[in-house]
C-alpha positions in Angstrom: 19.6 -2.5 67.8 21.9 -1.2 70.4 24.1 1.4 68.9 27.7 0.3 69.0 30.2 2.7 68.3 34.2 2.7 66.6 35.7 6.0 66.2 38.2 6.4 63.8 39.1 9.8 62.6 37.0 11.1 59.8 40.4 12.5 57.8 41.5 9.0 58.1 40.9 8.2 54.4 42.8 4.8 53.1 43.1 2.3 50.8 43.5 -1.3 50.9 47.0 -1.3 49.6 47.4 1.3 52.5 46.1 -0.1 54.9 48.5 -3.5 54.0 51.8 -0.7 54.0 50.5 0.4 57.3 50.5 -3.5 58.7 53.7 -4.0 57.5 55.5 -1.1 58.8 54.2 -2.4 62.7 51.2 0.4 62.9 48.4 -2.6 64.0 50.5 -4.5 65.8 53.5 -7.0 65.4 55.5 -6.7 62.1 54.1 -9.7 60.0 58.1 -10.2 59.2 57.5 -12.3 62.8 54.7 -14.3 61.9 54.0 -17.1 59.4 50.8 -18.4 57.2 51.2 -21.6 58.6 48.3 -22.8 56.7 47.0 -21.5 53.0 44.1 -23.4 51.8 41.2 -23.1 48.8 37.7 -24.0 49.1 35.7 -24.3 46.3 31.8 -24.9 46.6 28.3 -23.8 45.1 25.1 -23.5 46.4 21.1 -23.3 45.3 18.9 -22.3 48.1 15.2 -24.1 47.8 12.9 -22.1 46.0 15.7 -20.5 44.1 17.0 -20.7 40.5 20.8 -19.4 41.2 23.6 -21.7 41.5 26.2 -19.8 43.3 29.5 -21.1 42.6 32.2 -19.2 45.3 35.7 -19.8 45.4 37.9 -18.7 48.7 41.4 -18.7 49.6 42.5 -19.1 53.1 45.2 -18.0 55.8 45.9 -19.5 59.1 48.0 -16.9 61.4 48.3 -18.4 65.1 44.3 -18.4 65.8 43.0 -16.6 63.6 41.7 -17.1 60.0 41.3 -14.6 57.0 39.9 -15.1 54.0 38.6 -14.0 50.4 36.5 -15.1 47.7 37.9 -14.7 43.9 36.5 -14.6 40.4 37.1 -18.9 38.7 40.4 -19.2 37.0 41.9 -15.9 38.9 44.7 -18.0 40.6 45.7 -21.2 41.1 44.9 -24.6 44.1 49.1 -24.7 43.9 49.2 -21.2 45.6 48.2 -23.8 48.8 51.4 -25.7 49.0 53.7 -22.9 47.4 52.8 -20.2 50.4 52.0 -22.8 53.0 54.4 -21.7 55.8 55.8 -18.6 54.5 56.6 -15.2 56.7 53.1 -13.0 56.7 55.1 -10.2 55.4 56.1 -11.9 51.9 52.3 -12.9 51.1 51.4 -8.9 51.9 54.2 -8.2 49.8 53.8 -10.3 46.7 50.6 -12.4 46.7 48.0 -12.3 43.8 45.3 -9.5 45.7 42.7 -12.2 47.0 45.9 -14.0 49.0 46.9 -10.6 49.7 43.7 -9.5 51.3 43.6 -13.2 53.1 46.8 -12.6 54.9 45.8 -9.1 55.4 42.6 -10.6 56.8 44.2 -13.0 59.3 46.7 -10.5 60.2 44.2 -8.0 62.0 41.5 -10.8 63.0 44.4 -11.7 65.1 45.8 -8.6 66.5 41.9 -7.6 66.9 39.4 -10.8 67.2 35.9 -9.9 66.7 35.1 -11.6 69.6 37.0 -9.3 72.0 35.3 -6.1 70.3 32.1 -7.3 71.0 33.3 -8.0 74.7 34.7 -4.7 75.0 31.1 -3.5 73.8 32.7 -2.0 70.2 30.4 -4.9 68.1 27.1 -6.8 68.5 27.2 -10.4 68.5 24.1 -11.7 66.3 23.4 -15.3 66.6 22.7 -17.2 63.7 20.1 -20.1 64.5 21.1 -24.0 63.8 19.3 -25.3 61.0 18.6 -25.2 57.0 21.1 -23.0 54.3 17.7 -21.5 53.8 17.2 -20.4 57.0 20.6 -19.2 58.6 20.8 -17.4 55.0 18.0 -15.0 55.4 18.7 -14.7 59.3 22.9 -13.6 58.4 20.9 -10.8 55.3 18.4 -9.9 57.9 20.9 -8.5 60.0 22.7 -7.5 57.4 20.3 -5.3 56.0 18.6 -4.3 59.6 22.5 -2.0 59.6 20.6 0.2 57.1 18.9 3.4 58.7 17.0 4.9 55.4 13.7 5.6 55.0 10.9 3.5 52.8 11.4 3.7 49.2 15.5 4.7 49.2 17.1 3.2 46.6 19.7 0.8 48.0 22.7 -0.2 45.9 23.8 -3.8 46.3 27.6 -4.3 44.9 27.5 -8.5 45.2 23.9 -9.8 44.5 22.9 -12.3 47.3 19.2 -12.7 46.4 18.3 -13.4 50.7 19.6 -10.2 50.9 17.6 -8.4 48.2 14.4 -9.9 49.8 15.9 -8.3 53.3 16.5 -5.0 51.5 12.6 -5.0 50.4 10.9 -6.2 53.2 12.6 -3.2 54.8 11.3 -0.7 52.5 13.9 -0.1 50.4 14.3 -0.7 46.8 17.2 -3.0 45.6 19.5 -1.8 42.6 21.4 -4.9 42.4 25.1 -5.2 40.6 26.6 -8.2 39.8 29.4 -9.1 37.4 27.8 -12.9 37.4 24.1 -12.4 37.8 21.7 -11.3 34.8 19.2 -11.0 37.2 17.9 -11.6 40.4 15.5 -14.8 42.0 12.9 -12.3 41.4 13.8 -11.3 37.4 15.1 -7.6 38.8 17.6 -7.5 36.5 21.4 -7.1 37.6 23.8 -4.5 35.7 27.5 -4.8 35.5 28.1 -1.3 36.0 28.6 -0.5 39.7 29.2 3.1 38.2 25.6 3.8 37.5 24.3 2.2 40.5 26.8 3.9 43.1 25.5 7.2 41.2 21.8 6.5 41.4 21.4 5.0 44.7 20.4 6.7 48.3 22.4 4.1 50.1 25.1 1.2 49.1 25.7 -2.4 50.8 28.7 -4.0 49.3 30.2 -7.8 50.0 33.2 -8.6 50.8 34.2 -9.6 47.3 35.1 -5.9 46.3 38.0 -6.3 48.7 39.5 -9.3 46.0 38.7 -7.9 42.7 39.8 -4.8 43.9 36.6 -2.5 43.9 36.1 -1.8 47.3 38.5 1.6 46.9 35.8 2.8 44.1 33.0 1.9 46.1 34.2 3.6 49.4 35.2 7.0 47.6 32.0 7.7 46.0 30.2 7.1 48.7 32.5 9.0 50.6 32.0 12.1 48.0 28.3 11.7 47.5 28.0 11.7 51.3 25.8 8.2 51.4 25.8 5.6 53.9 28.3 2.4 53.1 27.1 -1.0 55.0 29.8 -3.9 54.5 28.4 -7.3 54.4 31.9 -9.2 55.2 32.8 -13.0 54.9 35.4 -11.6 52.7 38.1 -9.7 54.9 36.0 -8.8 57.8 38.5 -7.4 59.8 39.8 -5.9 57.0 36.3 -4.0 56.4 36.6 -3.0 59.9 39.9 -0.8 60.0 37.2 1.7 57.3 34.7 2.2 60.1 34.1 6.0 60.2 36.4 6.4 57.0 33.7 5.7 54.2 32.0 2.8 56.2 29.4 3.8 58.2 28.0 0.1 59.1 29.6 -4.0 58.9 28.3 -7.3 59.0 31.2 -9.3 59.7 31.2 -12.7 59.6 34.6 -14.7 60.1 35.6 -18.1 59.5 33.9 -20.8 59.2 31.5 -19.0 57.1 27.6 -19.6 57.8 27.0 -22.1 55.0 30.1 -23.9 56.0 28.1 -25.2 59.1 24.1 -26.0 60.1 24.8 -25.2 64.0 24.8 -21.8 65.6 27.8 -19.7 64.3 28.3 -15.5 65.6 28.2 -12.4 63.0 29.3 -9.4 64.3 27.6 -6.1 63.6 29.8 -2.8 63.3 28.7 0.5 63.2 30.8 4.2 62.7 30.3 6.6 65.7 28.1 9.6 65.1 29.8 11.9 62.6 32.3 9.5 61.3 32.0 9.1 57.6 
């Protein structure tokens, strides 16, 4: 693929919570005391891909800002379907403020999809617009992991740690060479019977490369994940439905690769929806 290049400074290193006082202060663009969530909403689905044995069940919460959508997948009984009509309408700075962490990360989410859509970066050449073909889940799920794992640049036989076990992905992950350590806190094991720890710990210490989803942004991993990394000096690819433009603003700083995917999500739809592939500039972390 066409290298695409975001610098960021490499000294640059943040956290989530960070990144949100950043937002608020004005440093990404307008003060969020300006804007309002005119629309929080919950969806709440599961999936089993044909041929498969998994029945994912996902949960996301949602934020509206002007044109732009954010969103973030929780764990089941982490917060509540009133959270919809309580924050419905209320200034962007109070939900960055004082939101349970996935509606935090949602409005985070929405904030800088909007002040940065992934649509313009790829027209300003900063992202690569992938195409995911009309069709079957089955289908537009293993094109959205191909490209996923086609961000990867290690040789045949690393060991690739996968924070979030999406079992398209593993079979990406392989085809490519590598060899899948898969960590999931809902999965014993994978379509395959590889089976799945708990402990990202001993994966982000044993593996020659990570991919993480999304859903370390809402439980609040994704700090963990991008330190070690960091210190062990490994490659970090993103896989983003989860706060994709939230992902982003770690290009360079612990991130060295993103698939982000925005809302509506590829299983939300069977027509042609646009990923975006990220990738740090040479040297950044």
């Amino acid at each position: 693929m066409t290298r695409i290049d975001t610098v960021r400074p490499a000294d640059s290193v943040r956290t989530v919570d960070a990144l949100a006082e950043e937002v608020l202060a004005g440093g990404h663009g307008p003060l969020p005391s300006g804007l309002t969530a005119t629309s929080v909403f919950w969806i709440h689905h599961g999936t089993r891909l044909a041929g498969g044995d998994t029945t994912y069940l996902n949960q996301y919460v949602l934020v509206r800002v002007g044109g732009a959508f954010g969103g973030c997948a929780f764990e089941a009984g982490e917060i509540d379907p009133s959270l919809c009509r309580e924050h419905s309408g209320a200034p962007l700075d109070v939900l960055l403020r004082e939101a349970p962490r996935p509606l935090r990360v949602a409005a985070l989410d929405a904030y800088l999809a909007g002040a940065d859509p992934h649509r313009a970066a790829a027209a300003a050449g900063r992202a690569e617009p992938v195409v995911l073909p009309a069709g079957a889940p089955e289908a537009r799920a293993a094109a959205r992991d191909a490209a996923t794992a086609g961000l990867l640049d290690t040789a045949p036989g690393a060991r690739v740690g996968l924070i979030g076990v999406v079992n398209p992905l593993v079979a990406a992950i392989r085809e490519r060479g590598g060899v899948p350590l898969p960590c999931d806190f809902n999965l014993k094991a994978t379509q395959w019977g590889d089976p799945v720890t708990a402990d990202m710990h001993e994966v982000l210490d044993a593996a020659d490369a990570v991919v993480c989803t999304g859903m370390t942004l809402g439980n609040g991993s994704f700090d963990t994940v991008l330190r070690r990394c960091r210190d062990r000096g490994i490659p970090l690819v993103v896989y983003a439905q989860s706060g994709s433009a939230v992902a982003r603003a770690f290009l360079g700083s612990g991130v060295t690769a993103l698939s982000a995917e925005p809302f509506p999500f590829s299983q939300f739809s069977g027509e042609e929806t646009v990923l975006y592939r990220y990738r740090a500039a040479v040297g950044g972390a």
